[in-house]
N, C-alpha and C positions, 0 to 999 in steps of 0.2 A: 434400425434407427439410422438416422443419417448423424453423419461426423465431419468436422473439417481437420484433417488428417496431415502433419508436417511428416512426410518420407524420410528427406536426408536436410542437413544443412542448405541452407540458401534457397532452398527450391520451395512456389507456391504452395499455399493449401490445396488440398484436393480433397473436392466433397468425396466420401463412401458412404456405401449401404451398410454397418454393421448389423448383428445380432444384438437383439437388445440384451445387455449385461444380467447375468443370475449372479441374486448374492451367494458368497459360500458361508461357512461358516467366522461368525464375528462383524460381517460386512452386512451392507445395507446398500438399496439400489435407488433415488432417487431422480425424477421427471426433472429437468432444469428447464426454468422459465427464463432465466435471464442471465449472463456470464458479463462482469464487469471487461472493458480492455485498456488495460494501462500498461506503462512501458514497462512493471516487469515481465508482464508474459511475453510485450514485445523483444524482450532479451534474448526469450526462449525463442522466438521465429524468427529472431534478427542472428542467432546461432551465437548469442556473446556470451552464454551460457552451459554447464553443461546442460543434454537431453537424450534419454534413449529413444532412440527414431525407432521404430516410426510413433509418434505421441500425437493426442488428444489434449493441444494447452487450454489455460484456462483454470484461474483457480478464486473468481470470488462471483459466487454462485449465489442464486435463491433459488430453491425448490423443494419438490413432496415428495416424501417417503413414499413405494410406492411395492418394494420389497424386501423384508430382511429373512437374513440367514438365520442358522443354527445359534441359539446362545446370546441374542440381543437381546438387552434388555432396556438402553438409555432411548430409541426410534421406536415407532411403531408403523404400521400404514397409514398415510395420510398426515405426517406430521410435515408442517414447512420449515425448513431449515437453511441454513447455510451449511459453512463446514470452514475449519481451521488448516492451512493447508499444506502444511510438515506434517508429514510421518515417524510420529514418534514412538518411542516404547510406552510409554507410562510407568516406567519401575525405577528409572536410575534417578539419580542425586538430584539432577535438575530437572527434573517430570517433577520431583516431588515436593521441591523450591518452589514449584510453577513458574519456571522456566524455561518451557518447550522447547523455544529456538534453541536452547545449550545441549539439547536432548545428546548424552554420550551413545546412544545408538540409531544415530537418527536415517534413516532407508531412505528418505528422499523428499522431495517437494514433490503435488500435484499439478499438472500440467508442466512437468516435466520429466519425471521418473514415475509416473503413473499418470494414468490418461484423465483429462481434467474435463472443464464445462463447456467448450466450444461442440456438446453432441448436443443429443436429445435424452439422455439419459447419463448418469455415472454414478457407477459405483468404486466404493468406499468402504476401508475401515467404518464400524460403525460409531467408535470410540472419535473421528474425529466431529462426525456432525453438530451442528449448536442448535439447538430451538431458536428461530424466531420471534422476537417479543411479538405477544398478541397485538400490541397497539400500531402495531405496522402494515400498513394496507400494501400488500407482496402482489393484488392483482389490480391497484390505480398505478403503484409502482414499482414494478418488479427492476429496472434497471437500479432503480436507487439504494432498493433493499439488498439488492445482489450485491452492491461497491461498499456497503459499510464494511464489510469484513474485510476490507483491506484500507480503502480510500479513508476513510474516519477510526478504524484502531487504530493505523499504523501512529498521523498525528497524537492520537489519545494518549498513545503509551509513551511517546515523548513528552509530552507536555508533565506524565508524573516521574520520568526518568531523568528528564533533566531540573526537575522540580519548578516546572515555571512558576512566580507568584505574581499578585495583581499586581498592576504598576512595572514591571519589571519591563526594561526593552530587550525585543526578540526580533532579532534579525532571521529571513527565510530566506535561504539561497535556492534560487527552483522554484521561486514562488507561484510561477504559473502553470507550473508541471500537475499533472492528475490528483499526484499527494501534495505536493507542495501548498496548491491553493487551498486543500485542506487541514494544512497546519495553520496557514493564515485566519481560517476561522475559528477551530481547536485555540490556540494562543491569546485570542479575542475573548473567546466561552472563558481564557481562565484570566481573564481581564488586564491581560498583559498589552505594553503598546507595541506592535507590528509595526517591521521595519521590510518592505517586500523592496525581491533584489530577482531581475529578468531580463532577459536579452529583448522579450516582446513589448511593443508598445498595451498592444491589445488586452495581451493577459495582465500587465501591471493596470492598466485600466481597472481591469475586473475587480484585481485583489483591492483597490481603495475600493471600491463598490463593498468589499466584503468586511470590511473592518481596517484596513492596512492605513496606519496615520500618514506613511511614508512611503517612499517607492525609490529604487536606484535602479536605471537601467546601464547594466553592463555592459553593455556594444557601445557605450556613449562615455560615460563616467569611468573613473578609478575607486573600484567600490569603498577600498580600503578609509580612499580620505573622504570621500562620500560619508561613510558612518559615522566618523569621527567627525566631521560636521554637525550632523543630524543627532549626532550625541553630548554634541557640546565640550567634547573631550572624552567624555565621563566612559566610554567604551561600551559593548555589548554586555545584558546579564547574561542571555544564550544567544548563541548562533547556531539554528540548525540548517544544515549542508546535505539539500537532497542530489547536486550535482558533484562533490566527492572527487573534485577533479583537485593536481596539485595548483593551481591557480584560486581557486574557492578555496580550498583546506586552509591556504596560508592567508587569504585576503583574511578571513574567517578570524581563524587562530589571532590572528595580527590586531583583529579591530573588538576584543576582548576587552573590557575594564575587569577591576578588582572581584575576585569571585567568580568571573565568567566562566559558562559555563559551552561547550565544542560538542556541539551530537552530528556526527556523520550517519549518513543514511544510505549512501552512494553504494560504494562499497566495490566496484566493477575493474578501477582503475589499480593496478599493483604499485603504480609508484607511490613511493614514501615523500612523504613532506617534510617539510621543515616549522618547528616551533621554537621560542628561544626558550631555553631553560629558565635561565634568571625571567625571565616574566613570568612562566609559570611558577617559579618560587613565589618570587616577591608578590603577586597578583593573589598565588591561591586560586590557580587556573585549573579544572578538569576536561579532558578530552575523554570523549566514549565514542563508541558506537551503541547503536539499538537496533537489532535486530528481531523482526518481524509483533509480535505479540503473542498473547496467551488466549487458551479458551475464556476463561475468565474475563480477560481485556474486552474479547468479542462481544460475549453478553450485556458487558458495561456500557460498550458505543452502539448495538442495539437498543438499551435501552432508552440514552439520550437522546436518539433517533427518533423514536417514538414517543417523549417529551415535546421533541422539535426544540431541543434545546441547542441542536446542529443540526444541518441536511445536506446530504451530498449535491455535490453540484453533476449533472449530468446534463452534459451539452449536448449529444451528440447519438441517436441510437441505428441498428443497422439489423437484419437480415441475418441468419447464419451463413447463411452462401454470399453473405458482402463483407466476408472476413478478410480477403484482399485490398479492401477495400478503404478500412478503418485503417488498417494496420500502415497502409503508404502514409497514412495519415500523422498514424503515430510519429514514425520512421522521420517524417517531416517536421517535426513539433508544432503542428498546427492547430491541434485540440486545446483547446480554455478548460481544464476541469478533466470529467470522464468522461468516458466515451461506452458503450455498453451491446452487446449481442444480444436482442431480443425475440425469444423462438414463437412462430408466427402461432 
C-alpha cells in the first residue's frame, strides 16, 4: 500500500510502499477513502505534539472493513466506518462513565502513537471503529463523511457540555479555523445567537454566510470591548476558545455575563491565565475544558449528518501524494473550513 510517512520531526512526508496491514487478533483492517486534514494532525507534522516517528498521521477517516482478526465481533467485511480516535481500555471508571478522553489507561491517539489515515489502508483496534449511518452517501461524499468524526463532534459535544440554550449568546474564538466554523453552525442548530471572533476577513465572511449574527475581527478591534458592545453590557452565556492562547483565555474569561460559561479547546499553550475570582463568585462563572468526544457522541453527529440537520463544510480536497501540499496550507491559516485527502 502506499503511505505518507513523517520519519523525524520537521522533515517532509515521504511517500512508501508498505505492506498492506493484517489484522491480529481484536483488530480490524480497513480500505480508507478519505482522511479529513485539520490543524490537529497538523500538530502532529508541525512536531508541537508528542509522535513516535516514524507515523502514519491522520485520524478522521471513512472507510470499509475489509479484514478482521481473531475474536471480532462489533466489524465485519465490507462494513463502512469511521473510527474514534484515542486508544482506550474499555474497563476503567471513565470508559464506563463514557468518558473515553479521561480513559486512566489511555496508550495513545491515532495518527500519532499509531499509524493513522494518510495510507490506503489502517488498521485498528476493532473496538474503536463506528458504523456509518446508512443515510450517508460515503461514495458522493467521502471527504465530508470522513471530517464528522472530528469537525462536527468535536462542536457537538460542546454545545451539550457547555449546555448551550436557544437564545443564548455564544461567542467563537477561532471561528474560521476547520472546528471553529463548525461550532458556528453546531450553536446555530441549538439556536443560539453567534457571536464569530477571527483575525480573517474571508473566513468571518463565511461564518455570517453560516448563521453568525456578529463577527469581530481581532487584528482590528479590542475583542474584549467589541463583545461588551455587541452585548449591550449583558456579557457572554459561553465563550468557546478554539485558540487557547493567554490573550483569548482572558479576552474570553473577561467578556463573561452572569452564569457564563469558558470552554477551552486549545489546549497547546502551557501558560496559565488569569481570571478574577470575585467575578467568578459573584457571576457564577464556570471555566472547562472539553476534550475530544465519545463513541456515542460520534454516532449522534453522524446521525445529524444524515438528517442534514448540519454538514461539514469541506473547502478544499487533494491527492495523497499532495499531503505537502495541504499541510503549507494549514501551517498558513489559509483554509475556510476543512480541508480533506481523497484516495484516487
Amino acid at each position: 500500500m502506499k503511505a505518507m510517512v513523517l520519519r523525524k520531526k520537521g522533515e517532509p512526508f515521504v511517500l512508501e510502499e508498505r505492506p498492506d496491514p493484517k489484522p491480529g487478533p481484536g483488530e480490524a483492517v480497513a480500505k480508507v477513502f478519505a482522511c479529513g486534514s485539520g490543524l490537529t494532525i497538523h500538530h502532529a507534522r508541525a512536531g508541537r505534539v508528542a509522535v513516535n516517528y516514524p507515523v502514519v498521521i491522520g485520524h478522521e477517516v471513512v472507510g470499509k472493513i475489509v479484514e478482521i482478526g481473531a475474536g471480532v465481533r462489533n466489524v465485519k467485511a465490507g462494513d463502512i466506518v469511521t473510527f474514534h480516535c484515542y486508544l482506550t481500555c474499555g474497563r476503567c471508571k471513565w470508559c464506563r462513565l463514557n468518558r473515553e478522553p479521561l480513559c486512566d489507561n489511555l496508550a495513545g491517539f491515532v495518527g500519532r502513537h499509531w499509524d493513522g489515515g494518510y495510507a490506503e489502508y489502517i488498521k485498528l483496534p476493532a473496538q474503536n471503529y463506528v458504523h456509518v449511518h446508512p443515510g450517508l452517501d460515503h461514495k458522493k461524499y467521502p471527504a465530508e463523511v470522513a471530517v464528522i468524526c472530528d469537525a462536527i463532534v468535536t462542536p457537538y459535544k460542546v454545545v451539550r457540555r457547555a449546555r448551550i440554550a436557544p437564545l443564548e449568546t455564544v461567542a467563537v474564538f477561532g471561528a474560521g479555523g476547520g472546528v471553529g466554523i463548525h461550532m458556528v453552525m453546531l450553536a446555530r442548530w441549538a439556536h443560539a445567537r453567534v457571536i464569530a471572533i477571527d483575525v480573517s476577513a474571508e473566513k468571518l465572511r463565511k461564518c455570517k454566510e453560516l448563521g453568525a449574527e456578529a463577527v469581530v475581527d481581532a487584528s482590528k478591534e479590542n475583542v474584549a470591548e467589541a463583545l461588551k458592545e455587541l452585548t449591550k453590557g449583558a456579557g457572554l452565556d459561553v465563550a468557546v476558545d478554539f485558540v487557547s492562547q493567554v490573550s483569548t483565555l482572558e479576552a474570553a474569561a473577561e467578556s463573561l455575563g452572569k452564569g457564563g460559561r469558558l470552554v477551552t479547546l486549545g489546549g497547546h499553550s502551557p501558560e496559565p491565565f488569569r481570571a478574577s475570582a470575585s467575578k467568578m463568585l459573584n457571576g457564577e462563572l464556570e471555566l472547562m475544558g472539553s476534550r475530544s468526544f465519545t463513541k456515542q457522541e460520534i454516532l449522534e453527529s453522524l446521525e445529524l449528518c444524515a438528517r442534514r440537520e448540519v454538514w461539514p463544510l469541506v473547502t478544499e480536497t487533494y491527492r495523497l501524494e499532495e499531503a505537502e501540499k495541504v499541510h503549507a496550507r494549514l501551517e498558513a491559516g489559509s483554509i475556510t473550513g476543512r480541508a480533506a485527502i481523497v484516495m484516487g
